[in-house]
C-alpha positions as CSV (number, residue, x, y, z in Angstrom):
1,X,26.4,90.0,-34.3
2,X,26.7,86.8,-36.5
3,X,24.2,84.1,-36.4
4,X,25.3,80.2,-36.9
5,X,22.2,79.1,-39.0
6,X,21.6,75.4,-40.2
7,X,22.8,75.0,-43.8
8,X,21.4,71.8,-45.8
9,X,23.0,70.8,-49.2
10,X,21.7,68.9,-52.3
11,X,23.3,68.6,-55.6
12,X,24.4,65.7,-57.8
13,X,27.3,66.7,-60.3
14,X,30.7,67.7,-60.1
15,X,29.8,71.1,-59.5
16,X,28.1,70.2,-56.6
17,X,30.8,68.1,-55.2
18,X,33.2,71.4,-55.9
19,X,30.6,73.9,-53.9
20,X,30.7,71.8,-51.2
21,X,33.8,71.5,-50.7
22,X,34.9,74.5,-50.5
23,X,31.8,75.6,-47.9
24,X,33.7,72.8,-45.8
25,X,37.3,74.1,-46.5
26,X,36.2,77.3,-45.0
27,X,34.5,75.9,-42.0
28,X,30.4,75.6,-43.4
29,X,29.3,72.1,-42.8
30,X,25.4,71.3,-43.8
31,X,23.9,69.6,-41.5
32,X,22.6,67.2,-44.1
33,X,23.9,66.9,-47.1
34,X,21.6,65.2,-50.0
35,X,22.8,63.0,-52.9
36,X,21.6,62.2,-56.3
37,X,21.8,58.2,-56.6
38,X,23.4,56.6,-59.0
39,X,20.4,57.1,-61.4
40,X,21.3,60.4,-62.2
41,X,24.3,59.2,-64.6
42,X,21.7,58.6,-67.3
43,X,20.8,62.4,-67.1
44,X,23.8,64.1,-65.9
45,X,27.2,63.7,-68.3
46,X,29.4,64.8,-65.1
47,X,27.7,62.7,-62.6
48,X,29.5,62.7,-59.1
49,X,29.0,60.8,-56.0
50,X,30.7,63.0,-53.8
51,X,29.2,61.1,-50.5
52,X,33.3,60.6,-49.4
53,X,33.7,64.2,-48.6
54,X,30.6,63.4,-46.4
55,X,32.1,60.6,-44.7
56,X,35.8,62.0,-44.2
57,X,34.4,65.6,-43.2
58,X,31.4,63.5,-41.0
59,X,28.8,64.8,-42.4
60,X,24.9,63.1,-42.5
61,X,23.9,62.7,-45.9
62,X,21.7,60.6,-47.9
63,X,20.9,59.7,-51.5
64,X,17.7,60.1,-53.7
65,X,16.1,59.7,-57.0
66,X,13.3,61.7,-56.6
67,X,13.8,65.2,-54.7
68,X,10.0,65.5,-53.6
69,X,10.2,62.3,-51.6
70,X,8.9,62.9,-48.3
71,X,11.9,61.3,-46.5
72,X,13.7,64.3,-48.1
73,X,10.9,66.8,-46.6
74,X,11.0,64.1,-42.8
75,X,14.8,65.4,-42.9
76,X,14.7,68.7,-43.7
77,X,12.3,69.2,-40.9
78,X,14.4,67.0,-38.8
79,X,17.8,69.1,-39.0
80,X,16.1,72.0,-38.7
81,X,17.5,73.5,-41.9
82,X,17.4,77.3,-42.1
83,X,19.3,77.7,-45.8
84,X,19.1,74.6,-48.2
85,X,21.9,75.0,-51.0
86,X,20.8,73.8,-54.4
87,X,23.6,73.2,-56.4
88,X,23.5,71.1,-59.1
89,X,20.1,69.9,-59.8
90,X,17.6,69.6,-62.5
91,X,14.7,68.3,-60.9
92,X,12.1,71.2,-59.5
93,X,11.6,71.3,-55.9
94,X,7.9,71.4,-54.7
95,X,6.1,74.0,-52.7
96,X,6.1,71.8,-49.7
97,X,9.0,71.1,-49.5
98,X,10.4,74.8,-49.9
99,X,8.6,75.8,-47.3
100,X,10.2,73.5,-44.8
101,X,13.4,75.9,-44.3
102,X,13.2,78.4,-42.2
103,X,14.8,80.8,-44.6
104,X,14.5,79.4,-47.7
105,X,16.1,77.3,-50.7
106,X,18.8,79.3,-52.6
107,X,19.9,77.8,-56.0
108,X,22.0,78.5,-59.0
109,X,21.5,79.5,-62.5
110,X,24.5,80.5,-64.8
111,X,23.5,83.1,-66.7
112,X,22.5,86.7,-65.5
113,X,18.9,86.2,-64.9
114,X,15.8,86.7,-65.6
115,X,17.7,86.3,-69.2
116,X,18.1,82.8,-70.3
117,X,16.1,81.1,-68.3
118,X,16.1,77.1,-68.6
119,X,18.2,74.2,-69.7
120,X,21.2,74.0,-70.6
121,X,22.7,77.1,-70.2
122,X,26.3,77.0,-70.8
123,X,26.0,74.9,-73.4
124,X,23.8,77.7,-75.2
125,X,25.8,80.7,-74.4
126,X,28.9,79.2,-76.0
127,X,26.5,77.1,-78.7
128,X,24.7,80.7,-79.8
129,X,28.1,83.0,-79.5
130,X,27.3,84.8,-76.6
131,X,29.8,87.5,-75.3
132,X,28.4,87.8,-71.6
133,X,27.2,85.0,-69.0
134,X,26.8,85.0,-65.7
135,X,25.6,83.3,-62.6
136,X,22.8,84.2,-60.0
137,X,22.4,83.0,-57.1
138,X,18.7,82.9,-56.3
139,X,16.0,82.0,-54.2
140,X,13.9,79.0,-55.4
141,X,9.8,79.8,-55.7
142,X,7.4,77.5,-57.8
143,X,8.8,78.3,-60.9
144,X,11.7,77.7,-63.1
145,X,14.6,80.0,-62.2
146,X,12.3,83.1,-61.5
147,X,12.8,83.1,-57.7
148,X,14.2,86.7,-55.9
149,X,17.7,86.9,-56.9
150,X,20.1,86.4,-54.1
151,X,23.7,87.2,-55.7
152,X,24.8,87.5,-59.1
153,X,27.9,88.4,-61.1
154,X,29.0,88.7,-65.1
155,X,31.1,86.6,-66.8
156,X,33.0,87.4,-69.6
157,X,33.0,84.4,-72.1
158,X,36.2,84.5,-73.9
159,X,36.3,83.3,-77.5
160,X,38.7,80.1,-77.0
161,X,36.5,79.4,-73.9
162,X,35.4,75.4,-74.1
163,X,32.2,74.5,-71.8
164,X,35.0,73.2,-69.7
165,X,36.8,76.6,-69.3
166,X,33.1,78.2,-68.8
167,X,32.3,75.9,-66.1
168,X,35.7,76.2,-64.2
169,X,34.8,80.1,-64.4
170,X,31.0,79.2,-63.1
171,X,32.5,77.3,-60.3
172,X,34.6,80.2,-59.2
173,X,32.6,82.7,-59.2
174,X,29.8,80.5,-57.6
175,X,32.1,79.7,-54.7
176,X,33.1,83.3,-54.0
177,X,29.0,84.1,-54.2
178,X,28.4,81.9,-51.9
179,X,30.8,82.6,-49.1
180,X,30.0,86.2,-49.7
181,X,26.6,85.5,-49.1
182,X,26.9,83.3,-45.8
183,X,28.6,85.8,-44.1
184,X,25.8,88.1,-45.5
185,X,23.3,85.6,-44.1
186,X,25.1,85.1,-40.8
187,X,25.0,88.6,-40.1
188,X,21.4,88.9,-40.7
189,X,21.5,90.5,-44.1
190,X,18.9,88.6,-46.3
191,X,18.8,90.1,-50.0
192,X,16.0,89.6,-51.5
193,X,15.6,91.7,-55.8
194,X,12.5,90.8,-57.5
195,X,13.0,89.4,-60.8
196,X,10.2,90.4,-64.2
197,X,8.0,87.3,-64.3
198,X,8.6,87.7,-68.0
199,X,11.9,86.5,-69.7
200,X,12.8,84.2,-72.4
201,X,13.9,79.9,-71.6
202,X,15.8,78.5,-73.1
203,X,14.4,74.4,-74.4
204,X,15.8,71.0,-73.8
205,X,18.4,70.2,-76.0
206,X,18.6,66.5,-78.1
207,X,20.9,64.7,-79.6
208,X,19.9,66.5,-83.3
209,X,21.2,69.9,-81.5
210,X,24.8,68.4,-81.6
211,X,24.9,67.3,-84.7
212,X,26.6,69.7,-87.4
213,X,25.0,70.4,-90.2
214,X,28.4,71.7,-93.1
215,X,25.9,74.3,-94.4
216,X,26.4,76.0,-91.1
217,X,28.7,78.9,-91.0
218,X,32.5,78.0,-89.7
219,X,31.8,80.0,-86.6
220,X,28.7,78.5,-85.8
221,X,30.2,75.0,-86.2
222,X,33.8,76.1,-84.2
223,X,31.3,77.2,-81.2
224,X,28.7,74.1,-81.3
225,X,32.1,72.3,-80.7
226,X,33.8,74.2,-77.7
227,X,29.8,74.3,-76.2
228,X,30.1,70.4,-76.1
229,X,33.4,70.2,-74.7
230,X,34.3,68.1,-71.7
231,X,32.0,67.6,-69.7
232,X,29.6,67.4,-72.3
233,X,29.7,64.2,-75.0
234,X,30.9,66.3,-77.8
235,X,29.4,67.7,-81.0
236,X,29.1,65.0,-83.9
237,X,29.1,64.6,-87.2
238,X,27.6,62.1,-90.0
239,X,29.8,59.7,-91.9
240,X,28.7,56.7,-93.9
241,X,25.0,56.4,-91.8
242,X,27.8,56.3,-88.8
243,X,28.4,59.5,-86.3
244,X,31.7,60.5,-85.1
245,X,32.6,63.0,-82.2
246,X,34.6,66.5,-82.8
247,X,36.7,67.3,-80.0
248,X,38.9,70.0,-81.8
249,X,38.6,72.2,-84.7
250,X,39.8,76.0,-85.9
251,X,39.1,77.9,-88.7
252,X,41.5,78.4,-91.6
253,X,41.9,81.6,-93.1
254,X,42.8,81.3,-97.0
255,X,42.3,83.7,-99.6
256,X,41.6,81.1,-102.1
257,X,38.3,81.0,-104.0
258,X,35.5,78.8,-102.0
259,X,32.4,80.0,-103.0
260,X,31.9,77.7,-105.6
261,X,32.9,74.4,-102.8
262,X,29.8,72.7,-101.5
263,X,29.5,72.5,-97.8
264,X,30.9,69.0,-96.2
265,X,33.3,68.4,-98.9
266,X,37.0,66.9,-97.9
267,X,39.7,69.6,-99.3
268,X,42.7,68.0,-97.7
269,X,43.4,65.2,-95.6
270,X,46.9,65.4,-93.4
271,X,49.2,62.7,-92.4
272,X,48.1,63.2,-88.3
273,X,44.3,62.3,-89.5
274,X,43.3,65.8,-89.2
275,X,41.2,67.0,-92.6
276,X,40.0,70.4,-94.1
277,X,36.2,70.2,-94.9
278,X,34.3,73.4,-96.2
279,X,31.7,74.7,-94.1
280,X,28.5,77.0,-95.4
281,X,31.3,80.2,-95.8
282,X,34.3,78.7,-94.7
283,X,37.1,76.3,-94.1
284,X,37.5,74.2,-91.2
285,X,40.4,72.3,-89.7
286,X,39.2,69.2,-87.9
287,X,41.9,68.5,-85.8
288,X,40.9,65.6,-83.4
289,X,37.9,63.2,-83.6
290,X,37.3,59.8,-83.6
291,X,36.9,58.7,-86.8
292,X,39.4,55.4,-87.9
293,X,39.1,55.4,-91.7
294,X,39.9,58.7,-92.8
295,X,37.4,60.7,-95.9
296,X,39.3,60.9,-98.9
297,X,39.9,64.2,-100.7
298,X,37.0,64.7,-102.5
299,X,34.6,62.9,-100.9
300,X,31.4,64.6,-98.9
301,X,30.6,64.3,-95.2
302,X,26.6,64.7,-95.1
C-alpha cells in the first residue's frame, strides 16, 4: 500500500532546476519548494532561478540566502514536510533544522561515497583522471557528506568526457535515483547503509587550481581543461602578466625529438589562431581560447 508523503525541495543551480522538473513531469510536486536568491551567482557558476517552474506548475516556494534561517525551519514545520530534497546546495544544513522532517533530508553527492568527500567533485574526478564516479543519494546528518546512504550508482567517466558531459550523466542518473527511490519511500521502504566515518575530502578549489602550469604533463593539462568545461569558467593560462581561458585542446602525437623543448614554448602557430606549445612531456594543440594577439613561434607562455 503506497503512502502520499509531503516532499519539500531546495536547490539553487541548474541541476536543481533539472531534478525538479522531472519530479513534476512524473507527477511529485513539493509542497514547498526553496530557492537560492540571487546571491548565490557569486558562488555558483551555473546559477538558476528556476522559481517559473514554480509558478506555471503552482507550486509555494520561496528564496533564501542563508539556509538556517528560521523562516526556512517556520516552513518546513508548516507544510509538514516528510522528505526534504537537497539538490544543489553548498551551504550545510543545521541540526535543527534536519530534524524538522518527519523522515529526514536526502541530498546528493557525485561521487561513490564515503570516497571523495567534499568540494568540487566533478571537477576533481575529471581534473585528477579518474576512471569511475558516481552519485549517492544520501541522508543528510551533521557532517559533510557522511550521512546513511540512500541510493547510489557508478559512472563510468569516459576519456572525451567535459564537466559538461559528466554533469549531463550526474543528472541522469540522479533523476532515475530519485524516482526509484520515491516509489521506494511511498511504499514504505526506507533504506538506510551506514557509511565508515573515515574517508578522504576533497578541499576548496581557487583560482591558482585552474591555472596551467606547461611543466605539467600533456594529460594532466588536456584533463584540467575538460574538468573546467562549461559550466565551469574554464582553465587559464598566463600571457604577458594577462590570463587567457582554454576551452579546447588535444594532444599531438609526433615522433619528433622534444626532450630537449622547454615547457610553454610556441612550436607552431596556425592560420585559424590555434598554436602548438610543448608541455612537461608533450605537445599540445590549443585549439580555441581567447587570446587576440597570437604568441609567436618561439616565444614562451609562463
Amino acid at each position: 500500500m503506497k503512502t502520499k508523503l509531503n516532499y519539500g525541495f531546495i536547490g539553487c543551480i541548474e541541476f536543481s532546476k533539472d531534478c525538479l522538473e522531472t519530479l513534476i513531469q512524473n507527477n511529485i510536486k513539493p509542497k514547498k519548494v526553496f530557492i537560492g536568491n540571487k546571491n548565490f551567482r557569486k558562488i555558483n557558476s551555473d546559477y538558476c532561478d528556476y522559481s517559473y517552474l514554480c509558478k506555471k506548475n503552482k507550486i509555494d516556494y520561496m528564496y533564501f540566502s542563508y539556509i538556517n534561517d528560521p523562516k526556512i525551519k517556520n516552513e518546513i514545520i508548516k507544510k509538514k514536510l516528510d522528505v526534504v530534497f537537497v539538490l544543489g546546495l553548498s551551504q550545510i544544513i543545521n541540526e535543527e533544522i534536519l530534524k524538522c522532517a518527519k523522515i529526514g533530508f536526502i541530498g546528493s553527492h557525485p561521487t561513490l561515497l564515503p570516497l571523495n568527500r567534499g568540494h568540487h567533485p566533478i571537477i576533481w574526478a575529471i581534473a585528477n583522471g579518474l576512471k569511475w564516479t558516481g552519485i549517492t543519494l544520501f541522508w543528510l546528518d551533521k557532517g559533510i557528506d557522511t550521512g546513511y546512504i540512500f541510493k547510489q550508482k557508478k559512472i563510468l567517466i569516459k576519456k572525451r568526457y567535459t564537466a559538461k558531459d559528466l554533469l549531463l550523466e550526474v543528472t541522469k542518473i540522479t533523476k532515475e535515483l530519485l524516482l526509484k527511490g520515491i516509489q521506494e519511500l511511498e511504499a514504505g521502504k526506507i533504506t538506510k547503509i551506514k557509511q565508515p566515518l573515515t574517508s578522504n575530502y576533497w578541499r576548496k578549489r581557487t583560482f591558482k587550481d585552474g591555472v596551467i602550469d606547461w611543466r605539467m604533463s600533456a594529460e594532466r593539462i588536456i584533463n584540467l581543461i575538460r574538468a573546467l568545461y562549461e559550466p565551469y569558467p574554464n582553465a587559464v593560462f598566463e600571457y604577458k602578466n594577462n590570463y587567457y581561458k582554454i576551452k579546447e585542446a588535444k594532444i599531438i602525437k609526433t615522433k619528433k625529438y622534444i626532450d630537449n623543448i622547454e615547457p610553454g614554448k610556441i612550436i607552431k602557430v596556425f592560420n585559424d589562431k590555434s598554436f602548438i606549445v610543448k608541455t612537461g612531456d608533450k605537445l599540445i594543440k590549443i585549439i580555441k581560447h581567447t587570446l587576440i594577439d597570437l604568441p609567436k613561434e618561439g616565444e614562451y607562455l609562463i
